[in-house]
N, CA and C of each residue as an Amber inpcrd file, in Angstrom:
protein
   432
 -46.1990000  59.7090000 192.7010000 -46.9610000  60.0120000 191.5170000
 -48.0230000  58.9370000 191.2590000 -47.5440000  57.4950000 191.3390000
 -48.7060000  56.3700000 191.3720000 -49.4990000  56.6780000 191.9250000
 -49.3740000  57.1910000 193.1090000 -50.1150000  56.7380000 194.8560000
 -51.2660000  58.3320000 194.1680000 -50.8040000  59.3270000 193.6970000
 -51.9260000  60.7330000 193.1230000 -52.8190000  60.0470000 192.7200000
 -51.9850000  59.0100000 191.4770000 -53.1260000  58.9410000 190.0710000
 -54.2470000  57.4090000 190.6150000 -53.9150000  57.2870000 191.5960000
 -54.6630000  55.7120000 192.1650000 -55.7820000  56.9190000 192.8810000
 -55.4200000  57.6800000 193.2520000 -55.8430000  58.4460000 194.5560000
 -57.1760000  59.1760000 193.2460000 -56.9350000  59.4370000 192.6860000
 -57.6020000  60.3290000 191.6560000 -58.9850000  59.4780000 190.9030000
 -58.2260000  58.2410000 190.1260000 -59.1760000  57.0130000 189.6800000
 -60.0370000  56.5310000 190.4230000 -59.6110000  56.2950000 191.6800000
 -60.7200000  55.7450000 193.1720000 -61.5670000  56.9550000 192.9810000
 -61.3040000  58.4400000 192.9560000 -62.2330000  59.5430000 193.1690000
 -63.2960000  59.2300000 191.7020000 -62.7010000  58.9520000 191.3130000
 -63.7230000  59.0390000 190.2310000 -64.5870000  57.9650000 190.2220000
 -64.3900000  56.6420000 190.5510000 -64.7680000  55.6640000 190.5210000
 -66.0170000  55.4500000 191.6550000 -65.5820000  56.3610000 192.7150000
 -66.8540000  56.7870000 193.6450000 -67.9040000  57.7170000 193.1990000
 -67.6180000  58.0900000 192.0410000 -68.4080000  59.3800000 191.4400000
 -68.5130000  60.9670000 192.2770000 -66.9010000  61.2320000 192.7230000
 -66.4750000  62.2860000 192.9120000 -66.4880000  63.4720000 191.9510000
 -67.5460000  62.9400000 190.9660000 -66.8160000  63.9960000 189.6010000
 -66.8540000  65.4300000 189.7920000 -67.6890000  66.2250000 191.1430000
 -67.6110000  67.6600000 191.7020000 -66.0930000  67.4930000 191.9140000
 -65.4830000  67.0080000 192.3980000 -63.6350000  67.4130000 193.0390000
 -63.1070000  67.2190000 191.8040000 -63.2990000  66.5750000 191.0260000
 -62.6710000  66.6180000 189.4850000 -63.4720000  68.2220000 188.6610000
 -64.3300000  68.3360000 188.8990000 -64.8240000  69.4730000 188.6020000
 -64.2180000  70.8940000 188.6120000 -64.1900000  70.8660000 189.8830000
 -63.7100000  71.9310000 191.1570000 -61.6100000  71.9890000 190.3360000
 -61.4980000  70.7010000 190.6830000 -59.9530000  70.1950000 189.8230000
 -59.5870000  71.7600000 188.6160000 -60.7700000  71.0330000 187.6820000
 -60.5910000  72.0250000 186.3950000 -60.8990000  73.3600000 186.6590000
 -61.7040000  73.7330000 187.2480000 -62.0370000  75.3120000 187.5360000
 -61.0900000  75.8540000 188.3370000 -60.4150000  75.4710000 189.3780000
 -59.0210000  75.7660000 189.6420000 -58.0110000  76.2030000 188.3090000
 -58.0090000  74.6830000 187.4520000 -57.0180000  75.1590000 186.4160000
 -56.8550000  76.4790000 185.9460000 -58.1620000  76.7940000 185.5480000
 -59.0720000  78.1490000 184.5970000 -58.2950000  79.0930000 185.4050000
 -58.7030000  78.9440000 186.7990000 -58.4560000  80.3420000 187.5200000
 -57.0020000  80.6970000 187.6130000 -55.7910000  79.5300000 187.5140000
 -54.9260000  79.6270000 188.2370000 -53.8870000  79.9280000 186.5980000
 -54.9490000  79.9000000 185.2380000 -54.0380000  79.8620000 184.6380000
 -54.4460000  81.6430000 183.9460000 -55.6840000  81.8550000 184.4910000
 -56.3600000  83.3400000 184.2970000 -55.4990000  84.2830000 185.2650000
 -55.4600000  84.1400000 186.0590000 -54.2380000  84.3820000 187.3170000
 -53.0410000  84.7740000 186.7430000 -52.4070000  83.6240000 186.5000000
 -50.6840000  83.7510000 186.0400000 -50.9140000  84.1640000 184.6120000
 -51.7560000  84.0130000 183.9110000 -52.0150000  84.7180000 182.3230000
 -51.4690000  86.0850000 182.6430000 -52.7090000  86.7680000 183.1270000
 -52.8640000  87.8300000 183.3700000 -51.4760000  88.9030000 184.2080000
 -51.1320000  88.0640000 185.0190000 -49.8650000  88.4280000 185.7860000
 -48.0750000  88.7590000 184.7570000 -48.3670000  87.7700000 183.6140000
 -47.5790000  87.9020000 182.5350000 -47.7730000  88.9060000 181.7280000
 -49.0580000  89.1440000 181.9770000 -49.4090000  90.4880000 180.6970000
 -48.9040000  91.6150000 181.4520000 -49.3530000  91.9120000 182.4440000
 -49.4200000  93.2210000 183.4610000 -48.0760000  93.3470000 183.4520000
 -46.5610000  92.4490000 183.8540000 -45.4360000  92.2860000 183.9580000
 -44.7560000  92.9240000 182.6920000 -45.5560000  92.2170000 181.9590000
 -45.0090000  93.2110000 179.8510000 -45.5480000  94.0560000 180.0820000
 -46.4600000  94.4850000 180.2760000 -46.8370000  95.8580000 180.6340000
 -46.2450000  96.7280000 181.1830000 -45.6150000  96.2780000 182.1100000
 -44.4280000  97.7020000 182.7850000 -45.3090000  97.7850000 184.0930000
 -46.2140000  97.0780000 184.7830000 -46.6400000  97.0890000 186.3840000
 -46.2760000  96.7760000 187.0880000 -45.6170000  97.0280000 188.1180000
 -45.2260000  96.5730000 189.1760000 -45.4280000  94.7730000 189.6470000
 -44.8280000  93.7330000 190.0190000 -44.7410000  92.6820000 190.1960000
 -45.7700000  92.9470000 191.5470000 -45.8180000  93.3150000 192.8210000
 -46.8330000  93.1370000 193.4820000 -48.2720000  93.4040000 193.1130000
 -47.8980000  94.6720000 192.3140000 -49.5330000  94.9120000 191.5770000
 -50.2060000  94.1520000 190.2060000 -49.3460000  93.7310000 189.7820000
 -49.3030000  92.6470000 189.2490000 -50.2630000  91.2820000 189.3690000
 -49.7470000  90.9920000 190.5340000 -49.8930000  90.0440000 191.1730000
 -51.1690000  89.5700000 192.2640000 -51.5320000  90.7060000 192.6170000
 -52.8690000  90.7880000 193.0310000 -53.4720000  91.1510000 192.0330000
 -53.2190000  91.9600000 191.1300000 -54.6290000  92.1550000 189.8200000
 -54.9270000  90.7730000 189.3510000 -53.6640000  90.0290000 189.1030000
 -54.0270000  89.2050000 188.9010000 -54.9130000  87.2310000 189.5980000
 -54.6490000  87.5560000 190.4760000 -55.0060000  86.8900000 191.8250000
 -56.4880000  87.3150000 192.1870000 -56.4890000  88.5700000 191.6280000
 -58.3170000  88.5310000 191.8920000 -59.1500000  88.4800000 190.5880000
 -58.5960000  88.4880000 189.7200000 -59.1100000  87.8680000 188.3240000
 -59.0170000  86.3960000 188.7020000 -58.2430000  85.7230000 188.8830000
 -58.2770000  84.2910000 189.7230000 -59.9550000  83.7230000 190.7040000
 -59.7800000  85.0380000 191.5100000 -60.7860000  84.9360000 192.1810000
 -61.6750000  85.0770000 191.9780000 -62.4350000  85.9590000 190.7520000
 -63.4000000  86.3810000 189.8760000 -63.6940000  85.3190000 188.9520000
 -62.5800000  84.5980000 188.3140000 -62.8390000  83.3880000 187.2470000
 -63.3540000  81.8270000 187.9720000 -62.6090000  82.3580000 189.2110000
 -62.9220000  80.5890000 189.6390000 -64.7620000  80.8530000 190.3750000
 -64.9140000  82.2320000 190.8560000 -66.3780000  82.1570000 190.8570000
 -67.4350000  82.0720000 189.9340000 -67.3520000  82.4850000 189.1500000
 -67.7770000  81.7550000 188.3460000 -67.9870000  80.4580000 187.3520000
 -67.1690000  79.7660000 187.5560000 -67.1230000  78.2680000 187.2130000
 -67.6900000  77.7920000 188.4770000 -67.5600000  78.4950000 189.6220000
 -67.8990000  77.0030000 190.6650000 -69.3030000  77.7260000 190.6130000
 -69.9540000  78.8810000 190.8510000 -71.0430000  79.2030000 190.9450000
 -71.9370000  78.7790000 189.5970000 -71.9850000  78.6580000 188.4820000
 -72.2540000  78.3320000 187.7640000 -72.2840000  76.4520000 186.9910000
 -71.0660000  75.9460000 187.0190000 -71.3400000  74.7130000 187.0440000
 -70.4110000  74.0020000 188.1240000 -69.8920000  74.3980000 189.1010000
 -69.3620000  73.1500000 189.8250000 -70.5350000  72.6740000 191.0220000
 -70.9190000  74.2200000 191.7230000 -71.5990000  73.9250000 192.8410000
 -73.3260000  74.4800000 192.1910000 -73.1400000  74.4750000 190.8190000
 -74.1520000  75.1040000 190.6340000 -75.5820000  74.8350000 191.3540000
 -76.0270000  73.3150000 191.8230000 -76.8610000  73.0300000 192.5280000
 -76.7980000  73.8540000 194.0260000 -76.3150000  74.4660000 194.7360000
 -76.1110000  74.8620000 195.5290000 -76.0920000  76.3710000 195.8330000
 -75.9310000  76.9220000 194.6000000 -75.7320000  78.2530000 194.0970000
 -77.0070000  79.2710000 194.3870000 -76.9530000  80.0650000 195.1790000
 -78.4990000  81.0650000 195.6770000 -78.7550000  81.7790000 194.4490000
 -80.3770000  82.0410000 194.3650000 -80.6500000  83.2720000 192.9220000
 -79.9390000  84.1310000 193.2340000 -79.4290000  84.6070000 191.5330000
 -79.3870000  86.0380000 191.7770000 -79.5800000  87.1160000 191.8810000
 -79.1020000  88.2380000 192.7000000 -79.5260000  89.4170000 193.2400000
 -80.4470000  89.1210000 194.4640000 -80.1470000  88.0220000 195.0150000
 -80.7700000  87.9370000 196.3120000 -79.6610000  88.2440000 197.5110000
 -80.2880000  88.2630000 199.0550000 -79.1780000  88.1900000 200.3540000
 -77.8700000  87.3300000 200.3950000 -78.7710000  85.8420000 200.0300000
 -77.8910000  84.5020000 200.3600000 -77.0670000  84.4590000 199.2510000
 -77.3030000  84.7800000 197.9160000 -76.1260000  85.2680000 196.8160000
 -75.0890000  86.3010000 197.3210000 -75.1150000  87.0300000 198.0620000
 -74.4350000  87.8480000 198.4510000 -73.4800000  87.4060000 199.5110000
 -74.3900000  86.5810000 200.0890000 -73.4140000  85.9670000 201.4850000
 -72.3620000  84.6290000 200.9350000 -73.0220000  84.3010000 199.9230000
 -72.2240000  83.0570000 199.2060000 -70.3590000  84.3530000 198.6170000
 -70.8910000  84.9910000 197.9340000 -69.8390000  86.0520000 197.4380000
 -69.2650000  85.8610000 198.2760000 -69.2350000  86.6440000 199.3870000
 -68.2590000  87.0430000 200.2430000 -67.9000000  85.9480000 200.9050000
 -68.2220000  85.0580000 201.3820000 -67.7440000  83.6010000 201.9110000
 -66.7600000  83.1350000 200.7950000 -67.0930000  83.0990000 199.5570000
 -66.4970000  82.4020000 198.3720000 -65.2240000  83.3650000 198.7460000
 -65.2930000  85.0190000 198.3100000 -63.6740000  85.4930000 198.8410000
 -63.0310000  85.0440000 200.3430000 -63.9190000  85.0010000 201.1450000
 -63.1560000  84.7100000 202.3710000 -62.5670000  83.0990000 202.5930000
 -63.2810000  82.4420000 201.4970000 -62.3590000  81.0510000 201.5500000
 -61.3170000  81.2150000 200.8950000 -60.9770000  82.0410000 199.6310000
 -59.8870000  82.4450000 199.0510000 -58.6080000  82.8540000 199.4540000
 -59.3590000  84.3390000 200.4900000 -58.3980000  84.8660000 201.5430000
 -57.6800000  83.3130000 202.3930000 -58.6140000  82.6820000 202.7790000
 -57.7370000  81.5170000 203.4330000 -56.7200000  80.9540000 202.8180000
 -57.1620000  80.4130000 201.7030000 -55.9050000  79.7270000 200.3390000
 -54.9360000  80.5540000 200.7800000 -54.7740000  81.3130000 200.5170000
 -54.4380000  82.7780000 200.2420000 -53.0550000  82.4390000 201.4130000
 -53.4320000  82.8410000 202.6630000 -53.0690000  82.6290000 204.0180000
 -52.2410000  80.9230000 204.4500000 -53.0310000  80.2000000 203.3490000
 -52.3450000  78.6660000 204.0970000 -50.9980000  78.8260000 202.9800000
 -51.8430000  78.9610000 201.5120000 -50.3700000  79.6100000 200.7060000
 -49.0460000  79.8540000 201.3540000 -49.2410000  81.3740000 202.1080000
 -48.3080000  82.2420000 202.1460000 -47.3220000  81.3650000 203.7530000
 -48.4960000  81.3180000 204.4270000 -47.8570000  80.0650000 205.2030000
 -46.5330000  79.2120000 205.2440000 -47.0170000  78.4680000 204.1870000
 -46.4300000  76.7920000 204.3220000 -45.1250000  77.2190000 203.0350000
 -45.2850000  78.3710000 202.5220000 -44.0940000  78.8030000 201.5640000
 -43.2920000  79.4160000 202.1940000 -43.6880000  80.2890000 203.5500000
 -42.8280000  81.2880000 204.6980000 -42.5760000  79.8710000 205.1480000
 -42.4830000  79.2310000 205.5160000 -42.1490000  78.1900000 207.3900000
 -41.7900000  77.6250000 205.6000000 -41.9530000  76.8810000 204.5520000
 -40.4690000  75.7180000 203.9020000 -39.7440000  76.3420000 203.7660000
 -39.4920000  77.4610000 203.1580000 -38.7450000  78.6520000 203.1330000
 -37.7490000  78.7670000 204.1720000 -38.2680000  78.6460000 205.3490000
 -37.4700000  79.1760000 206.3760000 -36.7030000  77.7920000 207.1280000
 -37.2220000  77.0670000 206.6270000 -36.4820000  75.3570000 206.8020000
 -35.2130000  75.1320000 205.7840000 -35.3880000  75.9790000 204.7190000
 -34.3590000  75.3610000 203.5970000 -34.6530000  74.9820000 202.9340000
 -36.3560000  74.5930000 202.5980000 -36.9000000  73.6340000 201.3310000
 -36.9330000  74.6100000 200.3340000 -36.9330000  74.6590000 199.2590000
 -36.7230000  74.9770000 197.6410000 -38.3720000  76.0330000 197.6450000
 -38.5800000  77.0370000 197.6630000 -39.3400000  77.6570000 197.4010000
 -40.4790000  77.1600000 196.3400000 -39.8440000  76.9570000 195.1840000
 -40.6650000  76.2860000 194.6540000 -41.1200000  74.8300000 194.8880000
 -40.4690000  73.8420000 195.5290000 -41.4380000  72.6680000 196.2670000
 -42.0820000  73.1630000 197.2790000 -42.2970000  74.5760000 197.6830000
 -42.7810000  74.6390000 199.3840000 -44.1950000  75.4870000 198.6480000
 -44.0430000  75.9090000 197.7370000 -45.0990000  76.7830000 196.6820000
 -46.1390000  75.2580000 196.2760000 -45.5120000  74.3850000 195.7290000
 -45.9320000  73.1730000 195.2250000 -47.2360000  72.6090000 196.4680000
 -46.5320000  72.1550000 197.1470000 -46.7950000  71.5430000 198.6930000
 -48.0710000  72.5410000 199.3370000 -47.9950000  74.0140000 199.3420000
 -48.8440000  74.7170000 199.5550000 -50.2320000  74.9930000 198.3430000
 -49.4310000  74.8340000 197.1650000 -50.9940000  74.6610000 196.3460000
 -52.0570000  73.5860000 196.4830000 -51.0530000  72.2960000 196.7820000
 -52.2780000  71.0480000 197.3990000 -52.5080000  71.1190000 198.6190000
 -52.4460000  71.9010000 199.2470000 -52.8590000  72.2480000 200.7430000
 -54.0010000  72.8750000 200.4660000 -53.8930000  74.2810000 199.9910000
 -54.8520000  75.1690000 199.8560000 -56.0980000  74.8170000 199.0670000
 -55.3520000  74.1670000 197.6810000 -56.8230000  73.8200000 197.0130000
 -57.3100000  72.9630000 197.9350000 -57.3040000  71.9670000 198.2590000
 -58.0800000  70.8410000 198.9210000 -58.9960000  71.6270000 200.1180000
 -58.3480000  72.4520000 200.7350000 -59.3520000  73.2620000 201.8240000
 -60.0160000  74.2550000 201.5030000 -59.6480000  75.2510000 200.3210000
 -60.9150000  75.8790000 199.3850000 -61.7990000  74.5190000 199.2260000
 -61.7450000  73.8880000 198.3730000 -62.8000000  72.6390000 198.2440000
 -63.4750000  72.4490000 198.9950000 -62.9810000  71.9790000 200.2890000
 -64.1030000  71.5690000 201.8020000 -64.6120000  73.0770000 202.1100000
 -64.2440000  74.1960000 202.0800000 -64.5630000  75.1110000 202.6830000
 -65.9060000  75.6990000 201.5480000 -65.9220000  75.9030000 200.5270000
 -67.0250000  75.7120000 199.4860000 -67.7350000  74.9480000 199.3380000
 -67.3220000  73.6150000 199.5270000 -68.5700000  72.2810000 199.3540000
 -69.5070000  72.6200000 200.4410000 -68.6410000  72.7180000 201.8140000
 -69.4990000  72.3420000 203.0820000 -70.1040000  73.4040000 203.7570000
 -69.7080000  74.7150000 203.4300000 -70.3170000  76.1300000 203.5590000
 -70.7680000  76.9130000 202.8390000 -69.6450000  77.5490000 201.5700000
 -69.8050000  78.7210000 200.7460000 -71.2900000  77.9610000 200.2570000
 -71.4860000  76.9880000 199.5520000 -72.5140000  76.1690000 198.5270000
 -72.9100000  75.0160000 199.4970000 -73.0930000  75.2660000 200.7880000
 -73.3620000  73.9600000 201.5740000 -74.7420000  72.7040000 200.9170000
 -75.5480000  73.7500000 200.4830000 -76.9710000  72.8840000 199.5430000
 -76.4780000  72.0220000 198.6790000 -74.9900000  72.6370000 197.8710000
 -74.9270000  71.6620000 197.2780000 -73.8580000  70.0790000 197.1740000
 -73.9430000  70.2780000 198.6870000 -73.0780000  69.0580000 199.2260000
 -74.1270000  67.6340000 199.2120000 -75.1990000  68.2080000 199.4910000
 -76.2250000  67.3300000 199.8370000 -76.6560000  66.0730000 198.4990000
């Protein structure tokens, strides 16, 4: 827990404040996500359908925070090509999360680790490579 919050202060102290950025717009999405997944559940929907409705409201909320102010320097006009290609890159880095997610929760899972530490372990996996995969492609302009 030290070794995070040292890890975190140095980021900032380099003037990382996009990954602290990126940090919070995660939050938004992940809590628009499981919000939403709670409602649908009282609702009487199915837990898988559920769960993707809500997961792409996730995916819908966090584009817009990063398109708007995280990577906003980087961000193509809109209703142009390269806005379009940013979209679909932005889901296809998701789909990855998505994939390293389901991953590293199947294989701890299948070791014996606690589902929920292997869920844990896979959310700081995934965010950190959404991050590089958006900084350095989806919004590559605005790495620079």
């Amino acid at each position: 827990m030290m070794r995070t919050l040292r890890t975190l202060i140095a980021t900032v102290r380099r003037g990382e404040i996009r990954w602290l950025n990126y940090l919070l717009a995660s939050g938004f999405a992940l809590g628009s996500d499981a919000g939403l997944f709670l409602v649908l559940l009282d609702a009487g929907l199915p837990p898988m359908a559920a769960s993707a409705i809500g997961y792409c409201a996730g995916i819908l909320v966090h584009w817009l925070i990063s398109s708007r102010l995280v990577f906003a320097d980087g961000a193509a006009e809109r209703g142009t090509d390269e806005r379009h290609r940013q979209k679909l890159l932005f889901v296809g880095s998701a789909l990855v999360g998505l994939a390293i997610t389901t991953a590293i929760v199947g294989v701890g899972t299948a070791m014996g680790l606690d589902p929920r530490l292997a869920k844990l372990a896979a959310i700081l996996v995934s965010f950190q490579t959404t991050y590089l995969l958006r900084r350095h492609i989806v919004f590559r302009a605005a790495a620079a």
